[in-house]
C-alpha positions, 0 to 999 in steps of 0.5 A: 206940778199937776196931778196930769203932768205926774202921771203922764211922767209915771207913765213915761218912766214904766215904759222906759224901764219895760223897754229896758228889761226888754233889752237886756231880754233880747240880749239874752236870747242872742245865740250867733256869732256876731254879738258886737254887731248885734249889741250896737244894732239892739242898743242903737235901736233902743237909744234911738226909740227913746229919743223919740227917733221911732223910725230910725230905732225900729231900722235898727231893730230890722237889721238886728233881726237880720242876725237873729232868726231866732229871737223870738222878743226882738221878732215879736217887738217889731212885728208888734210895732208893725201891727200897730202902725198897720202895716201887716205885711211886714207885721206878718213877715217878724209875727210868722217867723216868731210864731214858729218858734213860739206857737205857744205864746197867745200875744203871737197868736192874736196879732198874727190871726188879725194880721193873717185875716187882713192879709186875706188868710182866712183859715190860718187867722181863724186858727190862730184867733181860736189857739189865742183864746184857748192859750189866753182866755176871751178877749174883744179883739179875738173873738170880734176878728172870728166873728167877722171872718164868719160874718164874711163866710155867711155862716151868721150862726157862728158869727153871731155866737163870736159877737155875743163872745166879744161883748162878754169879753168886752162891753163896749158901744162898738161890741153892741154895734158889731151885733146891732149889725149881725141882728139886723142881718139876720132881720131881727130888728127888736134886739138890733134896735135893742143893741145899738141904742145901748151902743148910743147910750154909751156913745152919743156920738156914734153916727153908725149906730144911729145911721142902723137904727135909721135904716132899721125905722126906714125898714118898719115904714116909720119915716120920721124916726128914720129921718130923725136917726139919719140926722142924728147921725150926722151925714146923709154921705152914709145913704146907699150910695156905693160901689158894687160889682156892677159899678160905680154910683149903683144905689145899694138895695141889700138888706146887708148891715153896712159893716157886712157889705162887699167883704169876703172871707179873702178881702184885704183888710176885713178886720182893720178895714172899713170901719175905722172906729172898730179898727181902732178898738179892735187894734187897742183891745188886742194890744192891751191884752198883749201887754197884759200877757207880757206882765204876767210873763214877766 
């Protein structure tokens, strides 16, 4: 068997017994009087996620949860699947309920202050994003969700300090992007230039990064560079073509960076929205530091 093959199984087998413990932990925490209901409804619910049934298992969870109000682990495991696949609505609903019982809990805090922000919440998502921090340390997700609600709010000061946080936390080509974006903002197109070449250094195939460092060529008048990074980007679709408020096939003549354009503080899905790469990375980053805070618990 290969090297690939024992690890995937490894892998596979960690998380089989991490559900377990789980389980046995929502049992645990069950305090009503319908326990036979409950115990089928949680069992059910696991046997069908290890199946590979993952709808048909979180279903099942659902309605456990509707005879636990107070379970923080089942609440929290179904917020976080919720989280995972995007659905925030739903993710608020079972993350809320648990961070009233449990605002102490750092994972609560920081899936729910994303979850909050892209529900439009923006106040409560900073909160809660700043009690993550200072429950739990400096993660990407973190300080990448506050630094885009201030970009949001065009407090670029605070933004800026929230960016430098994210890449400290987490140096990534998608955290020297997100400040490639807020420097370019601010017209400081050297240490713009500066980060997003280091964004391409790490990824050559960020077409975002090299789409900004053509704008940024096309701003200085060096049109061959611009067209140059325009083409290594990849699409021309890019090209300042957008919707605004004044209509549809207006031809965008802001200086915004294009993380930044059409997206105020109360705009649904700011965080996971719009630029589906950093979605991605903001969304791994968040869960990978739950699950590391979860091991330390344990």
């Amino acid at each position: 068997m290969g090297t690939g093959r024992c690890e995937k199984d490894a892998e596979e087998q960690l998380e089989s017994e991490r559900r377990e413990e789980l389980r046995l932990k929502i049992l645990a925490n069950y305090h009503g009087q319908q326990i036979i209901a409950f115990e089928q409804c949680i069992n059910e619910g696991f046997l069908f996620i290890d199946d590979e049934q993952l709808a048909r298992g979180i279903r099942s969870l659902q309605r456990a949860a509707e005879m636990a109000q107070d379970n923080v682990p089942l609440l929290y495991f179904v917020g976080e699947h919720f989280f995972k696949t995007g659905k925030t609505h739903r993710a608020r609903t079972y993350l809320g309920k648990a961070y009233d019982l449990s605002p102490g809990d750092r994972r609560v805090s920081l899936l729910l202050g994303l979850t909050c922000a892209d529900e439009g919440d923006a106040e409560r998502a900073k909160k809660l994003l700043n009690s993550a921090t200072r429950l739990g340390g400096s993660t990407f997700a973190a300080h990448y969700g506050l630094g885009r609600l201030f970009a949001a709010e065009e407090k670029w000061r605070q933004a800026l300090q929230e960016f430098k946080l994210a890449l400290a936390s987490k140096a990534s080509p998608e955290a020297h992007y997100a400040l490639g974006c807020l420097y370019y903002q601010l017209g400081r197109d050297a240490l713009a230039s500066r980060h997003l070449r280091k964004a391409v250094e790490m990824d050559e195939d960020y077409g975002e990064a090299f789409y900004l460092l053509g704008l940024i060529s096309e701003r200085a008048g060096a049109k061959e560079l611009a067209a140059h990074y325009f083409g290594k980007a990849g699409t021309r679709a890019l090209v300042r073509k957008t919707t605004s408020a004044r209509g549809k096939g207006h031809t965008e003549t802001s200086e915004s960076a294009p993380l930044f354009r059409s997206s105020p503080s109360n705009s649904r899905r700011l965080i996971t929205g719009g630029d589906r790469r950093l979605a991605e990375a903001l969304r791994e980053d968040a869960l990978m530091a739950c699950s590391l805070a979860d091991t330390g618990a344990r």
